[in-house]
C-alpha positions as CSV (number, residue, x, y, z in Angstrom):
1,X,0.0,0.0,0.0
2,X,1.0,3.5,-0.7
3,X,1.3,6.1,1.5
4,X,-0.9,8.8,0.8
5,X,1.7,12.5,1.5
6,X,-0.3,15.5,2.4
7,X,0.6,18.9,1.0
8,X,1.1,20.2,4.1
9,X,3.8,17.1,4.8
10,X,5.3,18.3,1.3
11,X,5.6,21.9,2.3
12,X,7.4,21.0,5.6
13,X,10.1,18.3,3.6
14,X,10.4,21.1,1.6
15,X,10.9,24.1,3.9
16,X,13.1,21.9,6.0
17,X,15.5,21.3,3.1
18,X,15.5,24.9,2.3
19,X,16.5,25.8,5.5
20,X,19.6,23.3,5.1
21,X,20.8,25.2,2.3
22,X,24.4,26.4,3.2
23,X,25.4,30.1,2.9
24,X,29.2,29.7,2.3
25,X,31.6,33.2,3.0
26,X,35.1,34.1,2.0
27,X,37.1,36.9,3.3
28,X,40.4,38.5,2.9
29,X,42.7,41.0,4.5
30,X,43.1,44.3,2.8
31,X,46.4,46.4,2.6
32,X,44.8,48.3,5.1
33,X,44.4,46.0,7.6
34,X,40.7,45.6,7.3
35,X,38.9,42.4,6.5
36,X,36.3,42.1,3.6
37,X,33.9,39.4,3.4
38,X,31.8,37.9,0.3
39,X,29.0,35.4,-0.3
40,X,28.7,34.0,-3.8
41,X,24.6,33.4,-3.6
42,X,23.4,36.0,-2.5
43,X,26.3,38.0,-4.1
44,X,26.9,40.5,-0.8
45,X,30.2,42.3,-0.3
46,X,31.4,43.8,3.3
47,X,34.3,45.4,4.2
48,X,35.3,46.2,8.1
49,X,38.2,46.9,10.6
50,X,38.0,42.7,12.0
51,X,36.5,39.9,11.1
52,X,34.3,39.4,14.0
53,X,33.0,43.0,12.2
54,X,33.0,41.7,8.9
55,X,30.8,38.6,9.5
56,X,28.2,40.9,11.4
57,X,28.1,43.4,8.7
58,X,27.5,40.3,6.3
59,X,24.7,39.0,8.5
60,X,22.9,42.2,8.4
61,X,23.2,42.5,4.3
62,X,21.9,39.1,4.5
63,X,18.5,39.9,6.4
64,X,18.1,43.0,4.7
65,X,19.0,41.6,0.9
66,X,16.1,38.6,2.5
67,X,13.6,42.0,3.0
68,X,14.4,43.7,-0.3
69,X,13.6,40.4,-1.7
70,X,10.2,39.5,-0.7
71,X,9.4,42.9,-0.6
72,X,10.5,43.7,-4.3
73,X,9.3,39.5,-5.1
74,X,8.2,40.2,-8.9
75,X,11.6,42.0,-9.5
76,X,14.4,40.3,-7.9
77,X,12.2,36.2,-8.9
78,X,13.3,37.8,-12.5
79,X,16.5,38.9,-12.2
80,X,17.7,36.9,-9.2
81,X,15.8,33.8,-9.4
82,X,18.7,31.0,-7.9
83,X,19.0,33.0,-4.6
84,X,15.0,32.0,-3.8
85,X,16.8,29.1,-1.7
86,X,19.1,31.3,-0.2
87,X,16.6,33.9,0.5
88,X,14.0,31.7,2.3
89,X,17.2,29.8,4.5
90,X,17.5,33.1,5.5
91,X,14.1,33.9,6.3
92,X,13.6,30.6,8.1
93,X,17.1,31.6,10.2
94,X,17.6,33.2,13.3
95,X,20.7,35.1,13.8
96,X,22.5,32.1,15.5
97,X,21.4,29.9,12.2
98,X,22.7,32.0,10.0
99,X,25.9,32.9,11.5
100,X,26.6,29.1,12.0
101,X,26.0,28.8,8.1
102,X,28.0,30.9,7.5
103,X,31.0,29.0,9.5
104,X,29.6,25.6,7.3
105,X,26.9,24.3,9.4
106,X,23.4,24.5,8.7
């Protein structure tokens, strides 16, 4: 016998996977001493005077890249349509979340 899936059971597989999608960051030290930081999806650049700095700076880009795209959905679904993942992990995230993604966890 098969087992009958609800849609809500299908929206919570899938809500659970998005919110395991990883948000990978580089960074690198500047002549100047200061770090900059970089995700590749969602493409977000920060520079600052540490790390520590960099990575919070980053985090904050990331919630408010997150609000400028649900609240701008029709626009950025055309132009930006592979960070949808990204954009709902990071809906789905607290601050804790995120900034453990962004150290490779989920």
């Amino acid at each position: 016998m098969q087992e009958v899936t609800t849609g809500f059971e299908i929206f919570v597989k899938l809500l659970t996977c998005l919110k395991n999608v990883n948000i990978s960051y580089e960074y690198a030290k500047e002549n100047d001493g200061s770090i900059t930081c970089w995700t590749e999806t969602p493409h977000l650049i920060e520079n600052a005077p540490t790390l520590t700095e960099g990575l919070n700076c980053l985090l904050k880009s990331l919630r408010e890249r997150a609000n400028d795209y649900i609240s701008d959905f029709n626009y950025w679904i055309k132009g930006c349509p592979e960070e949808l993942p990204y954009i709902i992990k990071i809906i789905l995230s607290n601050n804790k979340e995120l900034e453990s993604c962004l150290h490779g966890k989920s």
